[in-house]
C-alpha positions as CSV (number, residue, x, y, z in Angstrom):
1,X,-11.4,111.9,177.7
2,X,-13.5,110.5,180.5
3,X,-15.7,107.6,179.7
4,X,-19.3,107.7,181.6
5,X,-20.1,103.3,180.7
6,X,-23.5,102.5,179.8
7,X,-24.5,99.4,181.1
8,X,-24.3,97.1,178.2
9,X,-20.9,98.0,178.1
10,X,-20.4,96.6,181.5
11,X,-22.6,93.3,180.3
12,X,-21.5,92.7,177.6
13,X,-17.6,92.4,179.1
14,X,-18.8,90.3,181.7
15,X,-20.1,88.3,179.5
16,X,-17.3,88.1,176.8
17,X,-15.7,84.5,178.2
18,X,-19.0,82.9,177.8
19,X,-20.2,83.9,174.6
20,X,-17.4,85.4,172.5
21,X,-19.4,88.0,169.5
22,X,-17.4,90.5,168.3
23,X,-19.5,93.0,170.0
24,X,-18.4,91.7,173.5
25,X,-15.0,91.7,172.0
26,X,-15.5,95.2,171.3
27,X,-16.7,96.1,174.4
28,X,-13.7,94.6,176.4
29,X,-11.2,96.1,174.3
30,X,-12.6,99.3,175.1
31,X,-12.5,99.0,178.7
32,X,-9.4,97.6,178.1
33,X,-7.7,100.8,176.6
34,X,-9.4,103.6,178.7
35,X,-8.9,104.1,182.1
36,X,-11.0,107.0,183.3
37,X,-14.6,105.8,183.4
38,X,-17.8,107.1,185.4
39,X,-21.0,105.3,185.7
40,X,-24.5,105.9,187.7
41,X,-26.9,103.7,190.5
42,X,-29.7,103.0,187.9
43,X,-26.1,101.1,186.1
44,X,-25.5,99.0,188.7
45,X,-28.8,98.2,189.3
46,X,-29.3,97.4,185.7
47,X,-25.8,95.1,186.0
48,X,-26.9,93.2,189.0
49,X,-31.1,92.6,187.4
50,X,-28.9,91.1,184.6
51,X,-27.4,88.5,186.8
52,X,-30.3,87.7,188.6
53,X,-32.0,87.4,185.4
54,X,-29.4,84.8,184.0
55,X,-29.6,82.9,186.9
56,X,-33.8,82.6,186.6
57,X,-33.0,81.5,183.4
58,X,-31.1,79.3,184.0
59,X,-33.6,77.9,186.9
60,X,-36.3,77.6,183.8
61,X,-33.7,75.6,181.4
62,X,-33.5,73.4,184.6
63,X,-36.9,72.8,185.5
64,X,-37.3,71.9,181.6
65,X,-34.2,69.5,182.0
66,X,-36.0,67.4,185.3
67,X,-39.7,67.3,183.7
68,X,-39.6,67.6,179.8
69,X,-43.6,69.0,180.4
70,X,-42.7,71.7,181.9
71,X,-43.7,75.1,180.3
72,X,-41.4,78.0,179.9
73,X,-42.4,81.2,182.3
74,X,-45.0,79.7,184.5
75,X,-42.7,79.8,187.4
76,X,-43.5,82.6,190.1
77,X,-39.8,83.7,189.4
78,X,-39.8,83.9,185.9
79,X,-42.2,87.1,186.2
80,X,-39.0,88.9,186.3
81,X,-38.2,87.8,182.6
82,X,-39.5,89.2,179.7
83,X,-40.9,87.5,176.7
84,X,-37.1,88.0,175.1
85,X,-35.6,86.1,178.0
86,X,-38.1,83.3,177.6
87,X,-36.9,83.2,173.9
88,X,-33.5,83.3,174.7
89,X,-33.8,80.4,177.5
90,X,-36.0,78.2,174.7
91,X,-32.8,78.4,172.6
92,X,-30.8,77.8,175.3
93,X,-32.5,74.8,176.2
94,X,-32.6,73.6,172.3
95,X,-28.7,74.1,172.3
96,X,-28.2,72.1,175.2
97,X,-30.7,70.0,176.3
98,X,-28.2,67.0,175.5
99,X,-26.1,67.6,178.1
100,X,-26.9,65.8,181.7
101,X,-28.7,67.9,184.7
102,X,-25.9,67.4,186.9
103,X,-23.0,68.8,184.1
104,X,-25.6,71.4,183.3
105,X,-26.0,72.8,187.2
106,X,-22.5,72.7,187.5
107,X,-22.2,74.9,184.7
108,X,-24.4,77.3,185.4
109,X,-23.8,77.6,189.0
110,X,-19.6,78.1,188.2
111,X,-21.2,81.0,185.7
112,X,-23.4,83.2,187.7
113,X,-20.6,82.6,190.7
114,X,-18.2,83.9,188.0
115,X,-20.0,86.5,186.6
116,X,-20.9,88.2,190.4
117,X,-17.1,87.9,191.1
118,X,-16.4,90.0,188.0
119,X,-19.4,92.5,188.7
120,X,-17.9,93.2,191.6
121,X,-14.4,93.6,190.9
122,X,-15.2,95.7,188.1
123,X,-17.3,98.0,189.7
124,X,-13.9,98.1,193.3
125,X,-11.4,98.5,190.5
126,X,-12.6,100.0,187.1
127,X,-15.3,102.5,188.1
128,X,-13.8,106.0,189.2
129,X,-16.8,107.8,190.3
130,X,-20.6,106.3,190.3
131,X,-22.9,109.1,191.1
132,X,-26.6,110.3,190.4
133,X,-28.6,107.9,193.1
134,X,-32.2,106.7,191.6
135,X,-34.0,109.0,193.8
136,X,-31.8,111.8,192.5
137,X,-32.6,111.0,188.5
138,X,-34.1,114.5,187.2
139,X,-37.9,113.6,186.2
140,X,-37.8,116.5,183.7
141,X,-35.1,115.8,181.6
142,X,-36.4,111.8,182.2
143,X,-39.4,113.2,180.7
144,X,-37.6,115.0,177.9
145,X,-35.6,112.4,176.5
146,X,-38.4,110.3,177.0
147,X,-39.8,111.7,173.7
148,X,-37.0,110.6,171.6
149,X,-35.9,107.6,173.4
150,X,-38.8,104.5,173.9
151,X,-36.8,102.2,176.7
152,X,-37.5,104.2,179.8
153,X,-34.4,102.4,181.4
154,X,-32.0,103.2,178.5
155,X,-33.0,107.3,179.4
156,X,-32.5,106.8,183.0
157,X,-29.4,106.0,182.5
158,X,-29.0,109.1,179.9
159,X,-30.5,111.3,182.5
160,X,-28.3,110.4,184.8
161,X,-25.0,110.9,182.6
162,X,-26.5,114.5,181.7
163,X,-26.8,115.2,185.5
164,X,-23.3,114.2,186.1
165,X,-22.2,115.8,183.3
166,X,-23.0,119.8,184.6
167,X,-20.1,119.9,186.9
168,X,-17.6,118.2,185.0
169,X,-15.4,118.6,181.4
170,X,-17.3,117.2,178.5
171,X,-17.1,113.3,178.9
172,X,-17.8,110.1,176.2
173,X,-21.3,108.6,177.0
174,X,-20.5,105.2,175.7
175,X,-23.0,102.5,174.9
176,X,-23.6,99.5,172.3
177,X,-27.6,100.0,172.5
178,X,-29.6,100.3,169.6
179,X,-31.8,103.1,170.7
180,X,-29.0,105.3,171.2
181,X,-28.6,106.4,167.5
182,X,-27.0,109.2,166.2
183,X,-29.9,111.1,164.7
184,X,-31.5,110.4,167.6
185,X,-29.0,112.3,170.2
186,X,-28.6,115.0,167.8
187,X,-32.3,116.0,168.2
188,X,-31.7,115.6,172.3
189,X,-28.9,117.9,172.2
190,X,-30.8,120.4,169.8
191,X,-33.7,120.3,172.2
192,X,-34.4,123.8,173.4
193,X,-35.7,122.6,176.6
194,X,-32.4,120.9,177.2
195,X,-30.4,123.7,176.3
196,X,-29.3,124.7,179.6
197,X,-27.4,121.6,179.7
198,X,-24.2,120.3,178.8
199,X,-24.4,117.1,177.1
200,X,-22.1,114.4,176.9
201,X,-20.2,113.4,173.7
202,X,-21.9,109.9,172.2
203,X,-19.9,106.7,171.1
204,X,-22.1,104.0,170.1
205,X,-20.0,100.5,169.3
206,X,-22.4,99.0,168.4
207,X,-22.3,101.1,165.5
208,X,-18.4,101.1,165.0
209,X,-16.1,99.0,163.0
């Protein structure tokens, strides 16, 4: 069956060499085993933010590295982070704030390189069909699974699959989010103002063994 990727699938396997949880580990295997898989714009958008949000990140462990006084998130690019990312760069920082500046830029710069080149092989080599442009994302069924679902990204991208799902056999709609629970999608599908639409067949890791 056709796999339409989610994209903390696709994160989560680019991460994998640099932080190796068994979720990631999950994730790869998965894309490691299918074949067929489908994806949206709002994904890749969502992939490439993720980079560029690393890499501010990473700016703001640096800044903290060259003046210790410098305070998290008052850099003009750091308004694309959210108070999450801050949290996660502060514990970053704690982690590594041993290591020298020069190590530490060498680092990060070989990651983000590496993590770009994998984006976009993954995307020339792994991706079968991206459809459903941003423009194109239905704002009734946005507004629809909006009621069930609070991350307005997380139902783009469900909007999207549901789209791309009326012209094709049923396909997986696999993710790792939390937000995408079972009880959840069951009510979505049940919806009678969705019931003119075919919906894609969930699979959640994040809730698999």
């Amino acid at each position: 069956m056709r796999s339409f990727l989610d994209s903390c699938i696709i994160i989560n396997f680019l991460e994998f060499e640099f932080n190796e949880t068994p979720l990631k580990k999950k994730c790869l295997d998965y894309l490691s085993k299918e074949k067929d898989f489908l994806s949206c714009f709002w994904v890749l958008e969502e992939t490439k933010t993720f980079i560029r949000k690393r890499e501010v990140q990473f700016n703001e462990l640096l800044r903290k590295k060259e003046d210790p006084s410098y305070n998290f998130g008052t850099h003009k690019e750091s308004e694309l982070l959210s108070k999450n990312d801050l949290l996660f760069t502060k514990l970053l920082y704690d982690d590594l704030k041993e290591i020298e500046i020069s190590a530490l830029k060498d680092k990060f710069e070989q990651q983000i390189k590496t993590l770009k080149i994998k984006r976009d092989l993954f995307l020339k080599n792994q991706l079968n069909e991206i459809s459903i442009k941003i423009s194109e994302i239905n704002k009734t069924i946005l507004s629809i699974i909006y009621d069930f679902i609070e991350d307005y990204s997380d139902c783009k991208v469900l909007t999207s699959a549901i789209q791309m799902q009326q012209d094709k056999e049923i396909f997986t709609f696999v993710t790792a989010d939390k937000h995408f629970l079972e009880g959840t999608y069951d009510s979505i599908n049940e919806d009678m103002r969705l019931k003119e639409y075919k919906k894609p067949i969930l699979k959640n890791l994040l809730f698999e063994n």
